[in-house]
Biopython code that builds the backbone (N, CA, C, O; Angstrom):
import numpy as np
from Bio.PDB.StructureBuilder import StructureBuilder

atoms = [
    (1, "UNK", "N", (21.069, -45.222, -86.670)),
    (1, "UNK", "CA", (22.088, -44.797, -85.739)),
    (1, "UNK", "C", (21.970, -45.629, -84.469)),
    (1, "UNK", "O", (21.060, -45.286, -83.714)),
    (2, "UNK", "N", (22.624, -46.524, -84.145)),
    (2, "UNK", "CA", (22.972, -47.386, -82.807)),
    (2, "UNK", "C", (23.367, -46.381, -81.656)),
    (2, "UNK", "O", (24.426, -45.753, -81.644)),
    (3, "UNK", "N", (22.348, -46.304, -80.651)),
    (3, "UNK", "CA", (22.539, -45.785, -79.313)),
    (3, "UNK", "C", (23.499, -46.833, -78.198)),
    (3, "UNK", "O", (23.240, -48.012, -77.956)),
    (4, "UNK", "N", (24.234, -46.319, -77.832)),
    (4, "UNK", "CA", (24.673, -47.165, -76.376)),
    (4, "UNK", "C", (24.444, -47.087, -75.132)),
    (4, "UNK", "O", (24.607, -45.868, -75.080)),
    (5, "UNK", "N", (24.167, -47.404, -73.930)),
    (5, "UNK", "CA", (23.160, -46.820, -73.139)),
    (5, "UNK", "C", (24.580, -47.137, -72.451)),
    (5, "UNK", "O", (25.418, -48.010, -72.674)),
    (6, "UNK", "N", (24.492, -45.677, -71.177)),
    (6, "UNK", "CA", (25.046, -44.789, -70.856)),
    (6, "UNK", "C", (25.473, -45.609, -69.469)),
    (6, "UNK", "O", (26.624, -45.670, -69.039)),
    (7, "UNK", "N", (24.191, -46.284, -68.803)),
    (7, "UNK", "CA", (24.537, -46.670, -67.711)),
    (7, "UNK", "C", (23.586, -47.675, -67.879)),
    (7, "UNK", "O", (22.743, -47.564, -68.769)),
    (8, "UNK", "N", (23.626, -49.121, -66.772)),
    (8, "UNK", "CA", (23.403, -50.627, -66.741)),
    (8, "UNK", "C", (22.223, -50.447, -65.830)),
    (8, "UNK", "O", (21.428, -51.385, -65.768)),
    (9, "UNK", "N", (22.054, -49.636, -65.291)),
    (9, "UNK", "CA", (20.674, -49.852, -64.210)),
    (9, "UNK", "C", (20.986, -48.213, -63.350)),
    (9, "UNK", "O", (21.953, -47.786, -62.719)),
    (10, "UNK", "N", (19.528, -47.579, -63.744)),
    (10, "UNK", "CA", (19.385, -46.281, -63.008)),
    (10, "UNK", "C", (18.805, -46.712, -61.783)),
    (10, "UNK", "O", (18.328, -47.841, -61.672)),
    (11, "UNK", "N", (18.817, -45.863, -60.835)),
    (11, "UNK", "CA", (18.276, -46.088, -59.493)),
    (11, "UNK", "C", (17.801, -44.522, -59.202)),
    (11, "UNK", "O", (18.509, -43.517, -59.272)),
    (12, "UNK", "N", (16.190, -44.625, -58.806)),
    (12, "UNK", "CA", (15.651, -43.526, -58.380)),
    (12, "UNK", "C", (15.459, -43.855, -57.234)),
    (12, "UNK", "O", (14.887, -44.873, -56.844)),
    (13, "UNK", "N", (16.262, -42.405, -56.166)),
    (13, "UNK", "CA", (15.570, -42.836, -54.584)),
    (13, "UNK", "C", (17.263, -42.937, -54.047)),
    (13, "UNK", "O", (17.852, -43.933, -54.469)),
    (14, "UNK", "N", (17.971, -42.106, -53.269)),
    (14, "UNK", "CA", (18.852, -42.523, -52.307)),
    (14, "UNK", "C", (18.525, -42.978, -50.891)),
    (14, "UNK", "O", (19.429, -42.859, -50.064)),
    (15, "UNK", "N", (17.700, -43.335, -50.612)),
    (15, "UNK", "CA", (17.265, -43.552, -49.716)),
    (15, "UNK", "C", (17.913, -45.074, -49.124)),
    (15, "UNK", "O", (18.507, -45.751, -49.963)),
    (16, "UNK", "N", (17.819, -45.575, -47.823)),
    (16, "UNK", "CA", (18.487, -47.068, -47.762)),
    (16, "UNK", "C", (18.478, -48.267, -48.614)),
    (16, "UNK", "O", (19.447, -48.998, -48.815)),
    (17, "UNK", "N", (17.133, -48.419, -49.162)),
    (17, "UNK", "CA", (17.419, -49.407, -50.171)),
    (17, "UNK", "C", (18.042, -48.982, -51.516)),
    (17, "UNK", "O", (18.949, -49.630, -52.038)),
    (18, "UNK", "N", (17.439, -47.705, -52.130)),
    (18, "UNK", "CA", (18.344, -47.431, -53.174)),
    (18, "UNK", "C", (20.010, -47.406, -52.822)),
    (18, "UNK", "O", (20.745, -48.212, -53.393)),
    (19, "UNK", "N", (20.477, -46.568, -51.984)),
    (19, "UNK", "CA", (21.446, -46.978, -51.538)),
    (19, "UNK", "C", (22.557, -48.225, -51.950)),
    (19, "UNK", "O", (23.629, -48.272, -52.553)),
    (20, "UNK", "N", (21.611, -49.249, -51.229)),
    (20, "UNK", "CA", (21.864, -50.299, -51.081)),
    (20, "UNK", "C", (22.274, -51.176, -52.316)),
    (20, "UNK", "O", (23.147, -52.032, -52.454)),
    (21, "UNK", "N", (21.155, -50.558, -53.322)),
    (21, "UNK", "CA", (20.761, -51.355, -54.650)),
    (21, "UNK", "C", (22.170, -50.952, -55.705)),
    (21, "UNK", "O", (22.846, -51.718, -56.391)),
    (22, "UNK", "N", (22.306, -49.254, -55.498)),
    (22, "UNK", "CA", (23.072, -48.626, -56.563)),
    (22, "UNK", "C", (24.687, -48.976, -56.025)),
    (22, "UNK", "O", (25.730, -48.922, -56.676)),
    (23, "UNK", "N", (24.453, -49.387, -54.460)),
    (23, "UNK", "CA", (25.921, -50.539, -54.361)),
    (23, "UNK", "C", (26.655, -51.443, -54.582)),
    (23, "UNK", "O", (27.842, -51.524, -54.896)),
    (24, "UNK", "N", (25.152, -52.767, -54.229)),
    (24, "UNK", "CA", (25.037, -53.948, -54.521)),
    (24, "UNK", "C", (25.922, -53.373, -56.401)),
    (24, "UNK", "O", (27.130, -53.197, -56.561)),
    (25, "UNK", "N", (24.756, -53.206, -57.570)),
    (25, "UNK", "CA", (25.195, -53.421, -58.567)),
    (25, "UNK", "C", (26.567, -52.433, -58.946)),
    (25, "UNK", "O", (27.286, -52.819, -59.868)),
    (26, "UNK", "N", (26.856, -51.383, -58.351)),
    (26, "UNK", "CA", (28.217, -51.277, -58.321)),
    (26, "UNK", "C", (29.415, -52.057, -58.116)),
    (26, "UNK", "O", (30.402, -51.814, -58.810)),
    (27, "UNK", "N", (29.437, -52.829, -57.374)),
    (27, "UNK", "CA", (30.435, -53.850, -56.895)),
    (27, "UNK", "C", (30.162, -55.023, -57.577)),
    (27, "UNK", "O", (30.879, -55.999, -57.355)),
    (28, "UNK", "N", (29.107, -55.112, -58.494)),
    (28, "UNK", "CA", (29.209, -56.271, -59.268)),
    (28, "UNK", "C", (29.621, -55.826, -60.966)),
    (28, "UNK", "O", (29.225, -56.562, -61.871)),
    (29, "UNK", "N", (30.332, -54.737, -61.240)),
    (29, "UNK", "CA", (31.027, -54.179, -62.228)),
    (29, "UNK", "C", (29.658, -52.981, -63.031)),
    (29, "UNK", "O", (29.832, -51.948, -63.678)),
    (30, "UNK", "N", (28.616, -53.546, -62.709)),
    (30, "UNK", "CA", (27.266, -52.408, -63.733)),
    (30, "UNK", "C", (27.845, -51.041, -63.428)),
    (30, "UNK", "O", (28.616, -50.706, -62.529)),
    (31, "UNK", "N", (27.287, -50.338, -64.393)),
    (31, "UNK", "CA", (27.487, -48.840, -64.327)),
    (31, "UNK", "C", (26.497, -47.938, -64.067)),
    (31, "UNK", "O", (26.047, -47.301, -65.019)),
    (32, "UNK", "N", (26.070, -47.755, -62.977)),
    (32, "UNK", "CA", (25.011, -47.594, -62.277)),
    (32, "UNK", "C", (24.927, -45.682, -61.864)),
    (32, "UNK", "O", (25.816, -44.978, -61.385)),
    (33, "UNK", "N", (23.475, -45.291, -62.288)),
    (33, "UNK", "CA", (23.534, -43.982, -62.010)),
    (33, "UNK", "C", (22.629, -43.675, -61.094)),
    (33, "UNK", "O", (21.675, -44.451, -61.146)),
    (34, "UNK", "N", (22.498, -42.545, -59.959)),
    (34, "UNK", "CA", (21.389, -42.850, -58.618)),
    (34, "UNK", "C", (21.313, -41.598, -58.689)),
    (34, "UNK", "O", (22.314, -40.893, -58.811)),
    (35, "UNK", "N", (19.678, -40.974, -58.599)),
    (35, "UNK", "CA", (19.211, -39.716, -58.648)),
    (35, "UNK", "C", (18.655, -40.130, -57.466)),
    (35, "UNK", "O", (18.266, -41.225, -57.060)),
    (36, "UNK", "N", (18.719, -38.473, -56.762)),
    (36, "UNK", "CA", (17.782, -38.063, -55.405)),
    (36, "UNK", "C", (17.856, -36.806, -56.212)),
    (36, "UNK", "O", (18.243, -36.639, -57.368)),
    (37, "UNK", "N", (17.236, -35.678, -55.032)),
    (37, "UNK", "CA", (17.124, -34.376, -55.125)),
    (37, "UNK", "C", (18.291, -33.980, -55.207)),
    (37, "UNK", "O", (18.696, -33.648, -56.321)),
    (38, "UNK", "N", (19.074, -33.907, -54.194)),
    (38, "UNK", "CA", (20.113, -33.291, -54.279)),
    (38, "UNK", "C", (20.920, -33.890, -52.725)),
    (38, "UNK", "O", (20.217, -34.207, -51.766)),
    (39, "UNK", "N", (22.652, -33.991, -52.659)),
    (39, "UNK", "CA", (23.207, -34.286, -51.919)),
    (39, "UNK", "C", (22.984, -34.783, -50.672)),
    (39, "UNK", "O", (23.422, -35.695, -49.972)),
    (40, "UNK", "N", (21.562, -33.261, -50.544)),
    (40, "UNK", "CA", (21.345, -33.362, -48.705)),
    (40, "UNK", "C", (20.175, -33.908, -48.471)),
    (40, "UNK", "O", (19.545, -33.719, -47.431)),
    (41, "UNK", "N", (19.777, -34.659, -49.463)),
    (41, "UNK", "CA", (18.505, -35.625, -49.402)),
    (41, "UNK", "C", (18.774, -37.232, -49.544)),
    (41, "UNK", "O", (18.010, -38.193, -49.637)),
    (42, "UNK", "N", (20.575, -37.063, -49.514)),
    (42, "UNK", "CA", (21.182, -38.604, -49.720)),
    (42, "UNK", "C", (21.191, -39.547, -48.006)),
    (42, "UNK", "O", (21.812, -39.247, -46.986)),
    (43, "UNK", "N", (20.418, -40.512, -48.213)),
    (43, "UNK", "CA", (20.066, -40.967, -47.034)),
    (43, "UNK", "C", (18.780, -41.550, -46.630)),
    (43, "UNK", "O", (18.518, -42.415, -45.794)),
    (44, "UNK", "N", (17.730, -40.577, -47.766)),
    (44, "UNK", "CA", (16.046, -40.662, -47.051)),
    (44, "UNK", "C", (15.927, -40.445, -45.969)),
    (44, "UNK", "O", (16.819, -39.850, -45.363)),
    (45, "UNK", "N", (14.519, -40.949, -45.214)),
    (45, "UNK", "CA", (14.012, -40.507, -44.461)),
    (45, "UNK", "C", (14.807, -41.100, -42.868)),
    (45, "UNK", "O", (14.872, -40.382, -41.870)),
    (46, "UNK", "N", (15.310, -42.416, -42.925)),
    (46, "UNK", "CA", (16.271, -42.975, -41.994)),
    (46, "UNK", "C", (17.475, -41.976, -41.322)),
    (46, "UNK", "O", (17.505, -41.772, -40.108)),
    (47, "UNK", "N", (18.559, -41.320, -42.354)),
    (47, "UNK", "CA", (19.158, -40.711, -42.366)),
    (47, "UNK", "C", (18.869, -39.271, -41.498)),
    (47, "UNK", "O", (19.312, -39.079, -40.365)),
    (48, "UNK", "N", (17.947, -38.195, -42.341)),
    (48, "UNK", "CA", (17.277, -37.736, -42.713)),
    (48, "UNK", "C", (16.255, -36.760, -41.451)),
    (48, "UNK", "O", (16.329, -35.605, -41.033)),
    (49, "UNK", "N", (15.485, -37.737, -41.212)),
    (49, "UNK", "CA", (14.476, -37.160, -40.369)),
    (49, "UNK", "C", (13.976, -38.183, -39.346)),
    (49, "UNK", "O", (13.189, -37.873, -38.452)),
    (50, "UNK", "N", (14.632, -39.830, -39.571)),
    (50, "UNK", "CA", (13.975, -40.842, -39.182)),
    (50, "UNK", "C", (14.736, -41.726, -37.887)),
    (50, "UNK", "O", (14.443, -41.574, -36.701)),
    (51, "UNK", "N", (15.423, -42.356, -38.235)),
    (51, "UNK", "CA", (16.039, -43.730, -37.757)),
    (51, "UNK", "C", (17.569, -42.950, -36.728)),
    (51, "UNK", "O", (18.085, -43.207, -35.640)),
    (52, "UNK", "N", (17.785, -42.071, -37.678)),
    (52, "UNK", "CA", (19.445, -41.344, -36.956)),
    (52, "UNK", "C", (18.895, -40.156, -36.086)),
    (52, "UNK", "O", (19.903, -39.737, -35.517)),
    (53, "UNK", "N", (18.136, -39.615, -35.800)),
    (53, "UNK", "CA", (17.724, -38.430, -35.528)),
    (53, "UNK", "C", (17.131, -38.846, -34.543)),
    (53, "UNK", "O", (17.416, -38.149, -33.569)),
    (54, "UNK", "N", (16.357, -39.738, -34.279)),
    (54, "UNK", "CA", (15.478, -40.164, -33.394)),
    (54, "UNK", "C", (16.709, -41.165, -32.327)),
    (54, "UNK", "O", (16.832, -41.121, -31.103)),
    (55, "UNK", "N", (17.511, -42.042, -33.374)),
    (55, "UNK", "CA", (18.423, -42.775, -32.050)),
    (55, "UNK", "C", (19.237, -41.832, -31.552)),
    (55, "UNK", "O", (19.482, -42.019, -30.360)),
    (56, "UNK", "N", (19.762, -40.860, -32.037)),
    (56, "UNK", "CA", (20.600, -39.627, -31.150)),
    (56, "UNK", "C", (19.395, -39.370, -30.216)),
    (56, "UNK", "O", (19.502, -40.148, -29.268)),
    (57, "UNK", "N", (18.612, -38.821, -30.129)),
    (57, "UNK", "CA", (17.637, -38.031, -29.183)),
    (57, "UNK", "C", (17.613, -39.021, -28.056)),
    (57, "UNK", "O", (18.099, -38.738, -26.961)),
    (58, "UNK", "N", (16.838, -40.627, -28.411)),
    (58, "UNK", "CA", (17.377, -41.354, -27.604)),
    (58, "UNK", "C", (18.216, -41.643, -26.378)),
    (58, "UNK", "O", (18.034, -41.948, -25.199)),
    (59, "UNK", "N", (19.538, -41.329, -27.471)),
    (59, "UNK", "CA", (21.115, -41.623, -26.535)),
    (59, "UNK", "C", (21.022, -40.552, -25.465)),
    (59, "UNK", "O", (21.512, -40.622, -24.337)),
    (60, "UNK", "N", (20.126, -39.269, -26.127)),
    (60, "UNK", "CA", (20.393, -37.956, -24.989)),
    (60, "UNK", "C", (19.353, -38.346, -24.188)),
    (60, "UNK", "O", (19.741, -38.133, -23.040)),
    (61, "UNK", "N", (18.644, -38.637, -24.169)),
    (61, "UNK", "CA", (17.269, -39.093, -23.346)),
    (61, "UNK", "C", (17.530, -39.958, -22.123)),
    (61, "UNK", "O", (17.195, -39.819, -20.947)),
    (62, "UNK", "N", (18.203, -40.856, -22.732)),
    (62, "UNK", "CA", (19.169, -42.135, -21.659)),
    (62, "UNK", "C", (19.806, -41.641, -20.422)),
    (62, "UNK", "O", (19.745, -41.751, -19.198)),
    (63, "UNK", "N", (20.711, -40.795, -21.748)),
    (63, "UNK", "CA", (22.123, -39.943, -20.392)),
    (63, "UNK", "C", (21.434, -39.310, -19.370)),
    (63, "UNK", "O", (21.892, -39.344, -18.227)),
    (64, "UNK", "N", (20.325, -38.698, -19.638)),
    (64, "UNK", "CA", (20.010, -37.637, -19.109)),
    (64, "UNK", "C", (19.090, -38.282, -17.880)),
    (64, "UNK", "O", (18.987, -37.816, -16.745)),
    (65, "UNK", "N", (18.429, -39.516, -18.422)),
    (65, "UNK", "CA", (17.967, -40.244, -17.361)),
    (65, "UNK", "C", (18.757, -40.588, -16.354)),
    (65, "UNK", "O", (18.557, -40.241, -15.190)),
    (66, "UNK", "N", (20.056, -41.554, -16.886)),
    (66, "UNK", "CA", (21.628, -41.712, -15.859)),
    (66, "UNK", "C", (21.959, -40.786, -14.736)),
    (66, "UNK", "O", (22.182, -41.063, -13.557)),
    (67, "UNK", "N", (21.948, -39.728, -15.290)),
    (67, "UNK", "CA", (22.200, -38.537, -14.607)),
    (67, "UNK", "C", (21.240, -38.323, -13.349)),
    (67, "UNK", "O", (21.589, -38.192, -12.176)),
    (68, "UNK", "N", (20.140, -38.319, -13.796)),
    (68, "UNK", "CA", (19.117, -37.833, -12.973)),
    (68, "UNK", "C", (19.419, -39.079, -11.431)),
    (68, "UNK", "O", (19.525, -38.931, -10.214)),
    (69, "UNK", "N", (19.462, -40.331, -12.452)),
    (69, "UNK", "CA", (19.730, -41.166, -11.253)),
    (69, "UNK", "C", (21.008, -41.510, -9.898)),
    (69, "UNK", "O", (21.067, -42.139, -8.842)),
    (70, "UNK", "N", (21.889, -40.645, -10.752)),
    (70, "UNK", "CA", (23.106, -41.032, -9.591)),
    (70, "UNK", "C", (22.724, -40.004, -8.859)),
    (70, "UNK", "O", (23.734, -39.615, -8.272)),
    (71, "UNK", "N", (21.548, -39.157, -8.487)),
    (71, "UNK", "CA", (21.734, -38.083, -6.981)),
    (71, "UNK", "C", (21.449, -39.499, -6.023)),
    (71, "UNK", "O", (21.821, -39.511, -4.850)),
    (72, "UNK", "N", (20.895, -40.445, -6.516)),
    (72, "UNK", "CA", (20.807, -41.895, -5.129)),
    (72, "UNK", "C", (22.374, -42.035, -4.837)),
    (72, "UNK", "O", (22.500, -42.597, -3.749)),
    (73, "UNK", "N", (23.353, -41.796, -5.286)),
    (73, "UNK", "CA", (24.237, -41.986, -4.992)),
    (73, "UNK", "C", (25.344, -40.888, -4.119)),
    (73, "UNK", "O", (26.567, -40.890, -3.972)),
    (74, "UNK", "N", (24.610, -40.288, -3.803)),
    (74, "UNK", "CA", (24.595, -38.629, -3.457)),
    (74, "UNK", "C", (25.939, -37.500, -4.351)),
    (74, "UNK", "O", (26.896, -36.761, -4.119)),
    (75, "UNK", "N", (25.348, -37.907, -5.136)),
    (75, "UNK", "CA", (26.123, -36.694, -6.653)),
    (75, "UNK", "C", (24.790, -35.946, -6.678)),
    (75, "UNK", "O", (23.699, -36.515, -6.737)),
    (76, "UNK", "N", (24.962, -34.678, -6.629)),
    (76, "UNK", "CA", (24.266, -33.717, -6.729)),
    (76, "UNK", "C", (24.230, -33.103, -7.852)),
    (76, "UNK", "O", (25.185, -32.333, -7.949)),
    (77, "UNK", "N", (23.312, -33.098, -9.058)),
    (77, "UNK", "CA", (23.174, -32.137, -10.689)),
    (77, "UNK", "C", (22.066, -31.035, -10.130)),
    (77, "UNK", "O", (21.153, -30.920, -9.313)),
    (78, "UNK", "N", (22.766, -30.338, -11.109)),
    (78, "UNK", "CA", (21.129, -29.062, -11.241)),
    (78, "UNK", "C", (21.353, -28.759, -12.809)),
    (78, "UNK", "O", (22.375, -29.217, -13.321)),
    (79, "UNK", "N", (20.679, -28.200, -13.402)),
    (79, "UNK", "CA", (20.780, -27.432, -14.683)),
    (79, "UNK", "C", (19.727, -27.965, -15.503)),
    (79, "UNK", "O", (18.908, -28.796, -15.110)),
    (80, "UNK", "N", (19.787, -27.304, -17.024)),
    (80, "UNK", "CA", (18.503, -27.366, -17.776)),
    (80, "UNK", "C", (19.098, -28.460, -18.907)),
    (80, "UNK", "O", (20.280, -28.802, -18.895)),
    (81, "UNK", "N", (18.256, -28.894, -19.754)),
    (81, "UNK", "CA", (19.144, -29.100, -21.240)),
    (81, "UNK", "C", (18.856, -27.966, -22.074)),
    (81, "UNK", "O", (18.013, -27.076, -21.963)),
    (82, "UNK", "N", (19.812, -28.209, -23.002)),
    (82, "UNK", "CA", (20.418, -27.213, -23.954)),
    (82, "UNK", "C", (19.707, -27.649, -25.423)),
    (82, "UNK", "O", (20.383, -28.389, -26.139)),
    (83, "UNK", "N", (18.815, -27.368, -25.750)),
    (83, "UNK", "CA", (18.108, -27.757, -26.871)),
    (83, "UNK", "C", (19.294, -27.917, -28.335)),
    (83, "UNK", "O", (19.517, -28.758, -29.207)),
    (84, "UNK", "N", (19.812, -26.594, -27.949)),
    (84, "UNK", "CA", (20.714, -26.323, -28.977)),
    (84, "UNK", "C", (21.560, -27.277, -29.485)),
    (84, "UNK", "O", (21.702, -27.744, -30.615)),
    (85, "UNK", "N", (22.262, -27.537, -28.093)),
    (85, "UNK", "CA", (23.446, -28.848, -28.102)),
    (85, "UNK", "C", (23.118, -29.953, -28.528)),
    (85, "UNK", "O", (23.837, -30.603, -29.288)),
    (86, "UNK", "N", (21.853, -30.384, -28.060)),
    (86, "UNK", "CA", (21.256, -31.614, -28.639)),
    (86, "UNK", "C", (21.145, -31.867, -29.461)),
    (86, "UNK", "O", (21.384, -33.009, -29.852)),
    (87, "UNK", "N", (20.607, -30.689, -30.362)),
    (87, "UNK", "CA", (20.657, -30.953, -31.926)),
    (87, "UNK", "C", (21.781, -31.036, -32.762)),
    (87, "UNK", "O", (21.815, -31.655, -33.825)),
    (88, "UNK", "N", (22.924, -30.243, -32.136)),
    (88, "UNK", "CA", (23.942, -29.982, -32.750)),
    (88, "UNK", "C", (24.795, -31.616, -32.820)),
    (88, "UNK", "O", (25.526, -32.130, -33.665)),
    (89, "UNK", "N", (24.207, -32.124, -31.324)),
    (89, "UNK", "CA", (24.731, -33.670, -31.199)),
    (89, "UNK", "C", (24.192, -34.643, -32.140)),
    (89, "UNK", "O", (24.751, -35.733, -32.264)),
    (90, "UNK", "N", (22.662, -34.200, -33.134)),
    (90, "UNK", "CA", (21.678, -35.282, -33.478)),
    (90, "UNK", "C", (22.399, -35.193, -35.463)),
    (90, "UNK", "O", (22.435, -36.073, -36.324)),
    (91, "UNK", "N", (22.903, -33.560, -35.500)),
    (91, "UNK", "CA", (23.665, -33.096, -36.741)),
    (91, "UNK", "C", (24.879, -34.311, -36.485)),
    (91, "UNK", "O", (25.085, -35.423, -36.973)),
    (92, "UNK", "N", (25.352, -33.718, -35.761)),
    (92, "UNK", "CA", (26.809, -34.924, -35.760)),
    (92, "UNK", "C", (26.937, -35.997, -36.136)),
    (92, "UNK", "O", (27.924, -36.570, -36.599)),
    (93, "UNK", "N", (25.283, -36.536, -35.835)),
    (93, "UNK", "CA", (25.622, -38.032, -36.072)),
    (93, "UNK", "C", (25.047, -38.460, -37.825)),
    (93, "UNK", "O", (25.172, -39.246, -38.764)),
    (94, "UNK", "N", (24.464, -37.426, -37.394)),
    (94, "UNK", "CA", (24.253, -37.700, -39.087)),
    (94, "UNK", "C", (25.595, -37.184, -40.139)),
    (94, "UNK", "O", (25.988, -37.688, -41.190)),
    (95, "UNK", "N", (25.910, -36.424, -39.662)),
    (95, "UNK", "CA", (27.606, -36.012, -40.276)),
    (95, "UNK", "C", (28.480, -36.976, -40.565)),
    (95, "UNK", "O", (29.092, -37.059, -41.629)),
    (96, "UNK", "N", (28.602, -38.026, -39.269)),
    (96, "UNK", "CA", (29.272, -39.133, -39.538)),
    (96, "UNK", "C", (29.004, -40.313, -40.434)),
    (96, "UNK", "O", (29.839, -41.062, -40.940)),
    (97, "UNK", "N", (27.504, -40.352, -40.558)),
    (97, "UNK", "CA", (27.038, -41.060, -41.760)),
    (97, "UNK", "C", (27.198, -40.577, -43.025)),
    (97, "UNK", "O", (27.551, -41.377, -43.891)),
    (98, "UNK", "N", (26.938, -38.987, -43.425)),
    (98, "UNK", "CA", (27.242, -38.366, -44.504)),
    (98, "UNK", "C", (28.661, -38.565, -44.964)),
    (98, "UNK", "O", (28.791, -38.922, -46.135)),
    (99, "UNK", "N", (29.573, -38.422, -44.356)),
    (99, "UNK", "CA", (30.529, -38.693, -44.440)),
    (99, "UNK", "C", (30.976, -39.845, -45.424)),
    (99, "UNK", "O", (31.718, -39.716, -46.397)),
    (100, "UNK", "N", (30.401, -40.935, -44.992)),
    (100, "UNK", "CA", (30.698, -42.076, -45.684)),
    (100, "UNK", "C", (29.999, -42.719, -46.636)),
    (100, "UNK", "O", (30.170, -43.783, -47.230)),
    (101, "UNK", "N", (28.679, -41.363, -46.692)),
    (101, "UNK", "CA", (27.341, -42.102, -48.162)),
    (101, "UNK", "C", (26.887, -40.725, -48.312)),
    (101, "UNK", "O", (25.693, -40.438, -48.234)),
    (102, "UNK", "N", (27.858, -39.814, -48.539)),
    (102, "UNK", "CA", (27.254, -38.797, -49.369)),
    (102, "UNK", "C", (27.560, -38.561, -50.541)),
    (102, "UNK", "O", (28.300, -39.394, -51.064)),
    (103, "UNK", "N", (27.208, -37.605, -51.213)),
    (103, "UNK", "CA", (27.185, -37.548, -52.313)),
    (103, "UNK", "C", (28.780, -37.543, -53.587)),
    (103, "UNK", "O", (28.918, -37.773, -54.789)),
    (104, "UNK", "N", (29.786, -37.105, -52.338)),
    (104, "UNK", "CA", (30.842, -37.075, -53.016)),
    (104, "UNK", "C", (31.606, -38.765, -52.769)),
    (104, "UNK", "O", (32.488, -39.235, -53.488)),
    (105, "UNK", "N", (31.064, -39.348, -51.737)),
    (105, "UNK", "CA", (32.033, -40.591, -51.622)),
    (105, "UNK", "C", (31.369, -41.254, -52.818)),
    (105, "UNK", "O", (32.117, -41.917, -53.537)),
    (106, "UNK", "N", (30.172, -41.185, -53.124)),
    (106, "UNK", "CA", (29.255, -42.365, -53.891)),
    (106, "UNK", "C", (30.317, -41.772, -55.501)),
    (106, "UNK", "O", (30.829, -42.561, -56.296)),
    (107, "UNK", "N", (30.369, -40.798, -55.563)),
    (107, "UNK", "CA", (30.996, -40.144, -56.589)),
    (107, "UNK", "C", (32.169, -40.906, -56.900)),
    (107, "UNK", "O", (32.435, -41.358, -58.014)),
    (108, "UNK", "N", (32.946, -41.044, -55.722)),
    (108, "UNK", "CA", (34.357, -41.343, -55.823)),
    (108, "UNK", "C", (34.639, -42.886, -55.887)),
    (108, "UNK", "O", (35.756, -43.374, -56.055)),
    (109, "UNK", "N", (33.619, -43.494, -55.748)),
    (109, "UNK", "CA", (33.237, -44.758, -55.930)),
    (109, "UNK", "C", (32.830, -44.874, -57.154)),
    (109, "UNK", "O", (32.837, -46.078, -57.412)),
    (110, "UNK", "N", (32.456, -44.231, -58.110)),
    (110, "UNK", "CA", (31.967, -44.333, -59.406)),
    (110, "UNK", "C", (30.287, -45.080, -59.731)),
    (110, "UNK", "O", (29.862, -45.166, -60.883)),
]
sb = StructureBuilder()
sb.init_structure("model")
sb.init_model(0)
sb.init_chain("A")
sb.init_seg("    ")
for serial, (resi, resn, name, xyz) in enumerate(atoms, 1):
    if name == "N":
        sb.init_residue(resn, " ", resi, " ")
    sb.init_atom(name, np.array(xyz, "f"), 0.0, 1.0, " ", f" {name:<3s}", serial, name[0])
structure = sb.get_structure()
């Protein structure tokens, strides 16, 4: 009995290079299948817990420095940060990446 194999190159790992890899040979016609855990692990650790999470915190870190600095300019701030918001800002940005490499676009890409 002759088997036909199902797909041209599996890829374990969504992470940036898998990513990358289960693209690359997508766009070169292979039929390519990419396991992670599950949806909300599409990204790795960059995505994830790493690279996006940390440059949002960053960006808030910056502003917040900005801020502090225009009282030389005599603008007067008071207030706390909002832990909450921050995160909700650090979600966002990863939202916007999900968006465009999650699990349903990679889908819709075949």
């Amino acid at each position: 009995m002759k088997r036909e194999n199902l797909f041209d190159i599996i890829v374990i790992g969504a992470g940036s290079g898998g990513l990358n890899i289960a693209s690359f040979m997508n766009s070169i016609g292979l039929t390519v299948l990419l396991i992670d855990r599950s949806d909300e692990h599409i990204g790795g650790d960059c995505l994830n817990t790493g690279c996006v999470p940390s440059k949002a915190l960053i960006h808030v870190a910056r502003m917040h420095k900005s801020a502090q600095e225009v009282t030389e300019y005599g603008v007067e701030l008071s207030g706390a940060i909002n832990l909450g918001k921050v995160m909700a800002h650090v979600k966002g940005a990863q939202d916007v990446i999900r968006e465009h490499e999650g699990g349903e676009s990679f889908r819709s890409i075949g």
